[in-house]
N, C-alpha and C positions, 0 to 999 in steps of 0.2 A: 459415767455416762457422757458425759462433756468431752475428757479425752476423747471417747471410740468415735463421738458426732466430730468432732476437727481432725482426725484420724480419715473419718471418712472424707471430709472435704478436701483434704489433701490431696488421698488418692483419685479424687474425682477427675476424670479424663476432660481435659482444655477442650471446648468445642473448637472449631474452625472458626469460625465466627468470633469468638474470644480471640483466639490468635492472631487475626485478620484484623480485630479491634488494637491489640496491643503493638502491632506491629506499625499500625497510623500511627500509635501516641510515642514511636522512638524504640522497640524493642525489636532494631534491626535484625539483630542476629539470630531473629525466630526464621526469616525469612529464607533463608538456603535451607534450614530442615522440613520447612511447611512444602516450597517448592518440589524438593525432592521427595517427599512424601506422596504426592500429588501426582506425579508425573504417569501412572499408571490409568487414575482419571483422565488430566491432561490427552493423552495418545488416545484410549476409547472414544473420547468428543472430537478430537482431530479425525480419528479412522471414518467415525460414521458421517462426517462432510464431504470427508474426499471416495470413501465409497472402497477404501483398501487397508490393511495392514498397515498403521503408519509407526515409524523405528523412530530412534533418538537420532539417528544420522538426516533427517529428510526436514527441508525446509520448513515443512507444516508444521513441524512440532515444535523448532525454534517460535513461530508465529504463535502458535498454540499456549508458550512457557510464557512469552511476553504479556499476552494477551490473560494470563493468570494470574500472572503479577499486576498488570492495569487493574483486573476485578477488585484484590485486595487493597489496592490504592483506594479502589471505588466506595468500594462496598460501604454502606448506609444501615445497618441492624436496626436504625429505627424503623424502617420502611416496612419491616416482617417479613421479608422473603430470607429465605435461607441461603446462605454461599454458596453453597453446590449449583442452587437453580440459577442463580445471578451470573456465578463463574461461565457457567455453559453457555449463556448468552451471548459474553461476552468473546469467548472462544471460539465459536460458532460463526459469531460476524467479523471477526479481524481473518477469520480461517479462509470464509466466505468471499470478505473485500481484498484477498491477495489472490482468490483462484481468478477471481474478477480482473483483476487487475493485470497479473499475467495472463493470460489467457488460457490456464490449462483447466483440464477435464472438460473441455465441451460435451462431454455427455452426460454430464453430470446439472442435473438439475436443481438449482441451488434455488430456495424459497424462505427469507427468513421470518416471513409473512406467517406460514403455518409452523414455522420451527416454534416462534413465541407463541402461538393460541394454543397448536396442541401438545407440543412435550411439554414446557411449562407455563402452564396456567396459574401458577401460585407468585408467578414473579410479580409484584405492584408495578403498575404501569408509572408511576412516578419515578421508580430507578432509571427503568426502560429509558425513558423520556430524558432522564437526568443523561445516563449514558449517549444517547442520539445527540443534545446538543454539545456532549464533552466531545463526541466526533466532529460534528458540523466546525466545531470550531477549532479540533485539534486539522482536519483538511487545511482550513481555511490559509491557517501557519505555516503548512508543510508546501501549502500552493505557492505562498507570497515567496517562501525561503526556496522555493524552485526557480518560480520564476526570475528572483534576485541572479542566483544561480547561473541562469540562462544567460541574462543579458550582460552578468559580468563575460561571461565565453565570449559573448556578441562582440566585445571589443577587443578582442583579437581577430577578427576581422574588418574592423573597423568599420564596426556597426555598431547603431544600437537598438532598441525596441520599438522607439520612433519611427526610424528605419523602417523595418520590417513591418509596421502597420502603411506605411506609406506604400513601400513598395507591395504591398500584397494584390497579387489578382485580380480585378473585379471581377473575371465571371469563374464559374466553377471549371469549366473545362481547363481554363489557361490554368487554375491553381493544381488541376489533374496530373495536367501535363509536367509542371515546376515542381510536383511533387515525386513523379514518376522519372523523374530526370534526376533528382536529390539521392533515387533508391540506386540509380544505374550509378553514382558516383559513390554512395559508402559500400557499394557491393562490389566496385572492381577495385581491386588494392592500388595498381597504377594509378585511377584517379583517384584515392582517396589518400594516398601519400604524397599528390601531389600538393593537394587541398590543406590536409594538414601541416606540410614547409612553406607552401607558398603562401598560404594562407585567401587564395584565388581559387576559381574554377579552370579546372585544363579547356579551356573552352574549343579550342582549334581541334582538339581528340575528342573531345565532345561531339561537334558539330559531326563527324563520320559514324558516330556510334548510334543518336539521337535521330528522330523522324521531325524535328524541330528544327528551324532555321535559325543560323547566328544569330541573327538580329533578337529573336524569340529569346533564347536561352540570356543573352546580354542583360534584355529589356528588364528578367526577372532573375536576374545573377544575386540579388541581394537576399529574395526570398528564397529560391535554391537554397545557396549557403547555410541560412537562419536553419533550414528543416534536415539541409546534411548534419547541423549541430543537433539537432534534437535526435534524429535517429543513433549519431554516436555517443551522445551520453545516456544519462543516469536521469533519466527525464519523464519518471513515472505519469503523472498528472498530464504532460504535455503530450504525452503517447496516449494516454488515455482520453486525452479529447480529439486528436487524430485518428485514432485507431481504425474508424471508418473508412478514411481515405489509405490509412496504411496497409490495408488486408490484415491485418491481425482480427 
């Protein structure tokens, strides 16, 4: 009788949960067969945000695999919700805060509002809550390490962030303008090769292309530059607080 009961425990099938448990406590190498195991899930909770058939080849899903591996990092088993509900959540919002973030599907109405009340209702609002400020604060790092980012670029033009608060616009039209002057230069390759050798504005070519007078363009040549630098990099956060002014 003893045997057949440790027989049975044996064969008894690892929950998720356990695996996700043991994989916190150092049991790396559960993690590449939990992942791939998953990935069928994974793709269902991607497809049904973005509203299509999403492949292992499509951005989403990369966002989707990370954001499944975050949940098992996350995951709390004391809390009582189950990993599957927890997972979704979390897949759901990183899925969410990248269509956001890029700008794609605008027809796509994204709510994570009613995603948490009515798909899962079983999730404990303390994970939720726990996971909102693991974001708030994981932003917070990725804003600073941008904005570092930024202002180190800044000084190859020999600027710095200083700068750029000083020199900025006071009214919104002039920032319109310095902003809409910033788009005509990383959009024409001539001046935007020039900007990056010279590390200046072609101002004189400028001046015949622009509806702004030298003087104009000159006065705000610092701020120009600063926003040529953000629309040519890697400047998620700083696009996303312009975004407004950038048509996006």
């Amino acid at each position: 009788m003893l045997n057949l009961l440790l027989l049975s425990l044996v064969k008894r099938k690892t929950t998720i949960e356990e695996k996700a448990v043991r994989i916190q406590n150092g049991e790396e190498e559960l993690l590449s067969s939990l992942l791939d195991e998953y990935k069928p899930f994974i793709k269902k909770t991607v497809s049904s945000v973005c509203k299509r058939y999403i492949t292992e080849s499509d951005d989403e899903f990369s966002i989707g695999l990370i954001a499944f591996h975050d949940a098992i990092v996350k995951y709390n088993a004391e809390k009582g919700s189950s990993f599957i509900s927890f997972s979704e959540v979390i897949i759901k919002r990183k899925v969410i805060d990248y269509i956001r973030k890029n700008g794609k599907y605008q027809d796509i109405s994204v709510d994570m509002n009613n995603t948490d009340d009515e798909d899962l209702p079983s999730l404990h609002i303390e994970q939720l809550a726990a996971v909102d400020e693991y974001q708030r604060k994981e932003d917070a790092r990725l804003r600073r390490e941008e904005i570092l980012q930024f202002t180190k670029q800044l000084e190859e033009y020999n600027l710095t962030f200083e700068d750029l608060i000083d020199a900025s616009p006071k009214h919104e039209d002039a920032r319109m303008n310095a902003i809409n002057i910033s788009r005509i230069v990383v959009n024409e390759m001539e001046f935007k090769d020039y900007l990056l050798a010279k590390k200046r504005l072609p101002i004189k070519k400028l001046e015949k292309t622009v509806s702004v007078s030298r003087k104009t363009i000159e006065r705000n040549r610092k701020y120009i530059i600063a926003m040529c630098v953000i629309l040519m990099g890697d400047y998620v956060y700083l696009k996303d607080y312009l975004k407004g002014r950038l048509g996006r």
